[in-house]
LUMVEX-684495 format. One record per residue (C-alpha): residue in one letter; residue number from 1; x, y, z. Coordinates in steps of 0.05 Angstrom, whole numbers, plus 5000, padded with zeros to 4 digits. Example, Ala and Ser with C-alpha at 12.3 -4.5 7.8 and 13.67 -1.06 7.14 Angstrom:
# LUMVEX-684495
PT aa   i    u    v    w
PT  a   1 5246 4910 5156
PT  s   2 5273 4979 5143
This chain:
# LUMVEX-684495
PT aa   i    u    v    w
PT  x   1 5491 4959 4998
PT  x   2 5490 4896 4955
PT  x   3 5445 4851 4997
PT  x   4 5366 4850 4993
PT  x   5 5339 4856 5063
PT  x   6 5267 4846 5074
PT  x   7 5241 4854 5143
PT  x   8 5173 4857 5122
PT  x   9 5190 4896 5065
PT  x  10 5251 4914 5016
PT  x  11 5263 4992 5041
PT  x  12 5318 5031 5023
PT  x  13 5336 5092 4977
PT  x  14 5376 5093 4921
PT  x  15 5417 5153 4940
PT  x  16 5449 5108 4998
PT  x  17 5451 5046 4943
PT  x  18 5402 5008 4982
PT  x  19 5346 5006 4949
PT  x  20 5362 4993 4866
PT  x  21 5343 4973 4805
PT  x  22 5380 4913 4811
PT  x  23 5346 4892 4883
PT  x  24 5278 4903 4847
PT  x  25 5297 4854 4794
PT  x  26 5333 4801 4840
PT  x  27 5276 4809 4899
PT  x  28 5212 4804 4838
PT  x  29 5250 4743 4810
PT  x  30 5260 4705 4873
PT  x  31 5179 4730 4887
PT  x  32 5170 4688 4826
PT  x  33 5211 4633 4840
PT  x  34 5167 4625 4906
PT  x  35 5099 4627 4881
PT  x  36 5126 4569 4826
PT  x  37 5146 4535 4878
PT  x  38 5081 4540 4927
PT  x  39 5039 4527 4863
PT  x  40 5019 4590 4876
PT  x  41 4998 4611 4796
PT  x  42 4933 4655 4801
PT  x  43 4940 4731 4786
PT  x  44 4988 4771 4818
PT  x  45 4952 4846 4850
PT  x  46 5008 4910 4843
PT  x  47 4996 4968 4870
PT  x  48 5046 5024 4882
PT  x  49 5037 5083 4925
PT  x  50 5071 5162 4910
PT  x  51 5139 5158 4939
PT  x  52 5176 5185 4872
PT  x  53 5219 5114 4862
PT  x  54 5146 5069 4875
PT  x  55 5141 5087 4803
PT  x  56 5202 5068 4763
PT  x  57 5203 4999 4817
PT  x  58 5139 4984 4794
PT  x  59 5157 4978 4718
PT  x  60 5221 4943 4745
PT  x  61 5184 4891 4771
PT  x  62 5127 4883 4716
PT  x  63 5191 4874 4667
PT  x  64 5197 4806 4713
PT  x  65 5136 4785 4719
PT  x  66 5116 4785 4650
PT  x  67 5178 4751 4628
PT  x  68 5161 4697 4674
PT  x  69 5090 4690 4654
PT  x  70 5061 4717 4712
PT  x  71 4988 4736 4709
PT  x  72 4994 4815 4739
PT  x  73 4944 4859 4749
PT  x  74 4956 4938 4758
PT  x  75 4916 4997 4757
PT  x  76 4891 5030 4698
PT  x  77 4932 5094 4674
PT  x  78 4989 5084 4716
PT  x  79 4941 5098 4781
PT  x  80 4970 5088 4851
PT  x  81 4943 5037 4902
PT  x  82 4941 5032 4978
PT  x  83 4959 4968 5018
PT  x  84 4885 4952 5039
PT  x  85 4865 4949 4970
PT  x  86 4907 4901 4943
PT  x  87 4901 4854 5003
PT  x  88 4822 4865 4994
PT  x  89 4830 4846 4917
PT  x  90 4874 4776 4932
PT  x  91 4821 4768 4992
PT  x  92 4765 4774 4941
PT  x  93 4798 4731 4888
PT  x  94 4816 4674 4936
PT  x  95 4751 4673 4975
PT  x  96 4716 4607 4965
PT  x  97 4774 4578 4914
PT  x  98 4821 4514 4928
PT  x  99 4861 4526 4876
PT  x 100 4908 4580 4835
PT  x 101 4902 4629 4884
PT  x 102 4920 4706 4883
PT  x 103 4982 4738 4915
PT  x 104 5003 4812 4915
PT  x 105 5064 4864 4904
PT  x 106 5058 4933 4936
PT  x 107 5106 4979 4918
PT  x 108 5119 5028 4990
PT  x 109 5170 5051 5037
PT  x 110 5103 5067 5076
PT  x 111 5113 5136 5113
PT  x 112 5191 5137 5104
PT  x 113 5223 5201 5076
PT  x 114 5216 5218 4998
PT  x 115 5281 5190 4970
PT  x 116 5261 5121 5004
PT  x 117 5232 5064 4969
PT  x 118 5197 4996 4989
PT  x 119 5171 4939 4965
PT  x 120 5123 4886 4997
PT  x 121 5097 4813 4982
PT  x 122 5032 4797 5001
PT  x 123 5022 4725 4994
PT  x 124 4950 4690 4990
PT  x 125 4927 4705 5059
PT  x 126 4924 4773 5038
PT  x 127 4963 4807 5095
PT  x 128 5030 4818 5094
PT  x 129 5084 4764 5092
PT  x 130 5103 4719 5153
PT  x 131 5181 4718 5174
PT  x 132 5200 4645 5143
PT  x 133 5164 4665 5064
PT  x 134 5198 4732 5079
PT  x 135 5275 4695 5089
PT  x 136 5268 4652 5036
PT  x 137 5251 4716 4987
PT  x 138 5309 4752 5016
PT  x 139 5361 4679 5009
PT  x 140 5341 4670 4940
PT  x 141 5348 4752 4928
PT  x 142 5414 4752 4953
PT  x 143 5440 4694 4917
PT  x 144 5412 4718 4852
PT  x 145 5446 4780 4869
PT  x 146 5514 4753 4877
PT  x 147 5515 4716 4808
PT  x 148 5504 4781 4782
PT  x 149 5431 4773 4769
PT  x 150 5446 4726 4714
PT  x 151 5380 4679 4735
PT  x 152 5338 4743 4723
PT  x 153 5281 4736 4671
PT  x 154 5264 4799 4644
PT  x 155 5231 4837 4579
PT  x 156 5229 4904 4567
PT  x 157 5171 4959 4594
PT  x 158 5129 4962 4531
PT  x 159 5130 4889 4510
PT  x 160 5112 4879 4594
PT  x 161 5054 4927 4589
PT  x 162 5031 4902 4527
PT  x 163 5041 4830 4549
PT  x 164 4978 4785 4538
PT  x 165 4992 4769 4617
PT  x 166 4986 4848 4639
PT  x 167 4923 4868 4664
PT  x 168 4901 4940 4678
PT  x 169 4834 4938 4717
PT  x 170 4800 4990 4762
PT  x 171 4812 4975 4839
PT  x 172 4780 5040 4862
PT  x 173 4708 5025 4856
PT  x 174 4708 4947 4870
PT  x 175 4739 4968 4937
PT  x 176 4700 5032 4944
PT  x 177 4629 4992 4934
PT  x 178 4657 4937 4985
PT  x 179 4662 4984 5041
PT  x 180 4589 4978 5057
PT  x 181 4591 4906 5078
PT  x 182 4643 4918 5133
PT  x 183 4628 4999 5147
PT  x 184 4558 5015 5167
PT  x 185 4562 5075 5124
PT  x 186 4489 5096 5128
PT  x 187 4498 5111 5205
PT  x 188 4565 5153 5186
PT  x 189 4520 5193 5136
PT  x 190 4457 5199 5178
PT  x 191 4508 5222 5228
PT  x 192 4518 5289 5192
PT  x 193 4589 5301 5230
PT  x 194 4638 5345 5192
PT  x 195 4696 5302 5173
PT  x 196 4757 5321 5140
PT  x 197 4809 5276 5113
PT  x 198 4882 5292 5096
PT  x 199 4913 5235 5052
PT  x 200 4988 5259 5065
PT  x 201 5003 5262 4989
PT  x 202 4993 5181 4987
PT  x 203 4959 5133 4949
PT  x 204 4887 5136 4985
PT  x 205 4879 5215 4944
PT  x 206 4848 5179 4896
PT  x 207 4786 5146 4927
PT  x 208 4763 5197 4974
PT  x 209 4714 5229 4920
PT  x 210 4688 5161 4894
PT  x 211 4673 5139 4971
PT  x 212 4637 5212 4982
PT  x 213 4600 5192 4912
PT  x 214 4578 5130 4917
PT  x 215 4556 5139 4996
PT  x 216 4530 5207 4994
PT  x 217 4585 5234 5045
PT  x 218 4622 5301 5046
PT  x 219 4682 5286 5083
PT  x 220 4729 5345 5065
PT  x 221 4801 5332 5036
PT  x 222 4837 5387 5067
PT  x 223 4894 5373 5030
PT  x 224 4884 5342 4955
PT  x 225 4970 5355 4936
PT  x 226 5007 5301 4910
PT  x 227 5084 5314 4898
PT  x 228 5140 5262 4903
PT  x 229 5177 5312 4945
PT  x 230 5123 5317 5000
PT  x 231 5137 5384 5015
PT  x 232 5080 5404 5044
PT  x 233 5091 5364 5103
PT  x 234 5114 5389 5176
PT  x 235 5185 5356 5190
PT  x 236 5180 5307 5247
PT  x 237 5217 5305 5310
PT  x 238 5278 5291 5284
PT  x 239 5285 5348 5224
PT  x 240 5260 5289 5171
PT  x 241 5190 5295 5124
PT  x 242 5164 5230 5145
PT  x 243 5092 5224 5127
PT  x 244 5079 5186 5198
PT  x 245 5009 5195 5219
PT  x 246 5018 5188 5286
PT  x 247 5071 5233 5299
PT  x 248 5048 5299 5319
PT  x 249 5101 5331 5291
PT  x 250 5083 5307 5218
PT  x 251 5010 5318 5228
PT  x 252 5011 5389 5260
PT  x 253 4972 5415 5202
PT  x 254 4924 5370 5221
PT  x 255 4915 5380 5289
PT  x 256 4929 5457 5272
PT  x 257 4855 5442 5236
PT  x 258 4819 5401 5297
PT  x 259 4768 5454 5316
PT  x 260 4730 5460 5240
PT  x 261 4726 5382 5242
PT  x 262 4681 5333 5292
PT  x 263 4740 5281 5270
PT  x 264 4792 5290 5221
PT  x 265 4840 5237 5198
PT  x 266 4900 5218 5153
PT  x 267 4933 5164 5126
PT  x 268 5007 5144 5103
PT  x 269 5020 5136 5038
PT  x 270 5013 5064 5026
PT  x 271 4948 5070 5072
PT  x 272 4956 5023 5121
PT  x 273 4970 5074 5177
PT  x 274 4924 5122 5211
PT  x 275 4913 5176 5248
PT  x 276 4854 5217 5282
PT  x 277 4851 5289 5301
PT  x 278 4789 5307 5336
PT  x 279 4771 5382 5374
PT  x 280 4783 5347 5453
PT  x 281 4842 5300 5446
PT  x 282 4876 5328 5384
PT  x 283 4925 5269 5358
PT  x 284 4902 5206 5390
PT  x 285 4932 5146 5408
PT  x 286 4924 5093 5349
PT  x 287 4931 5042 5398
PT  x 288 4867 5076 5438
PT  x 289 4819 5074 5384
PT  x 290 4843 5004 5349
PT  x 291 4836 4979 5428
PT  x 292 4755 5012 5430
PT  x 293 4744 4991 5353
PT  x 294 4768 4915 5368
PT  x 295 4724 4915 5430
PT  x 296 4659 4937 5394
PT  x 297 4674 4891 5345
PT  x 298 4689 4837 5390
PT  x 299 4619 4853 5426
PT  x 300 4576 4881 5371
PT  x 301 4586 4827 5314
PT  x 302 4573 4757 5321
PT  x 303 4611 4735 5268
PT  x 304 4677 4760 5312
């Protein structure tokens, strides 16, 4: 229960001691002591999604990073932020630079059960990081941990926010107004299917009215709820509310919905996960349609 371990991610809940304050402040500290040491000083992207502890580790962490003079960016008014969107901001930063790049934090146990909490490094590549950044994080964690965090840097939550270092920007709309140059959304819109989306109480609520602004869409969000406790979900095959978007279990709401949609879709709460319902196939395969979207992409764009 002492020990950080990161398999892509810190995961854990506090109830079972796995997942504390003091692995948020060993794990951010040895996240700094990386980037220092891979020159890596640009801004640092956080984002947190809804799981109820993604909160209180995010101020955790800032109380780190600002003591160590880390450039961090959040979002504005204590917003949440999916996965894509901060890999898409470090992606954006970094593009065309050869020096003080980006990295990223994102605060998730992805679709685990409420009492869970995570924690993710995204290092300048923008996607998430590789096994050998991942085990030196978790080395340096652990032996930070053991000497009782005593090479922890760290300032309280109000001087942190208020830190000349702390940045809090809007991600929505830079990512919302990117979309168009990967997503031909003029062909989704001329397409006049009815879509419904079901964000699974996670961190993509937030940009579903912005996308149907800014594009002219009307996909419907047949559930808008956000609460820590998820209860709204349907328990998955094991008894557990796991917001896992392609179990069927967990999205029988969905699927219970598949007839007043031409597609309907969800995502976990960190966003990085989904899952489409439509009227024939109910639940498909993720696998399926990444396997058809890679091949048109493979086929259809030159640039691939």
């Amino acid at each position: 229960a002492h020990t950080v371990t990161l398999p892509k991610s810190l995961a854990g809940s506090p109830l079972r001691g796995s997942f504390t304050e003091a692995h948020i402040l060993a794990t951010t500290q040895a996240i700094c002591d990386y980037r220092r040491g891979r020159g890596i000083d640009g801004p640092l992207y956080m984002g947190k999604d809804t799981h109820a502890v993604s909160g209180p580790a995010e101020r955790t962490a800032l109380e780190v990073l600002a003591a160590n003079g880390v450039e961090t960016i959040i979002q504005r008014a204590d917003g949440v932020t999916p996965t894509p969107v901060i890999s898409h901001a470090i992606l954006v930063y970094n593009r065309g630079r050869a020096a003080h790049p980006a990295d990223g934090i994102v605060v998730t146990p992805s679709h685990n059960p409420p009492e869970d909490g995570g924690f993710k490094y995204n290092p300048p590549d923008g996607g998430p990081a590789d096994t050998e950044v991942t085990r030196w994080i978790q080395d340096r964690a652990n032996a930070l941990l053991r000497a009782g965090n005593a090479g922890v840097a760290r300032v309280p939550y109000e001087r942190a926010l208020r830190a000349a270092t702390t940045h809090q920007d809007d991600l929505v709309l830079p990512y919302v107004n990117d979309l168009q140059n990967v997503v031909d959304m003029e062909v989704i819109r001329g397409a006049g299917l009815r879509l419904g989306v079901d964000p699974l109480g996670g961190a993509s609520r937030p940009y579903w009215e912005p996308i149907n602004a800014v594009y002219g869409l009307d996909v419907a969000i047949v559930n808008p709820t956000i609460d820590p406790t998820f209860s709204f979900m349907t328990v998955d095959h094991d008894g557990k509310i796991r917001m896992d978007c392609s179990s069927p279990y967990a999205m029988a709401r969905l699927v219970g919905l598949k007839d007043r949609y031409r597609v309907a879709f969800a995502n976990d709460p960190d966003s990085d996960r989904h899952g489409i319902v439509t009227p024939g196939a109910g639940l498909m395969n993720p696998n399926h349609y990444l396997a058809v979207a890679i091949a048109y992409l493979f086929s259809r764009r030159p640039a691939w």
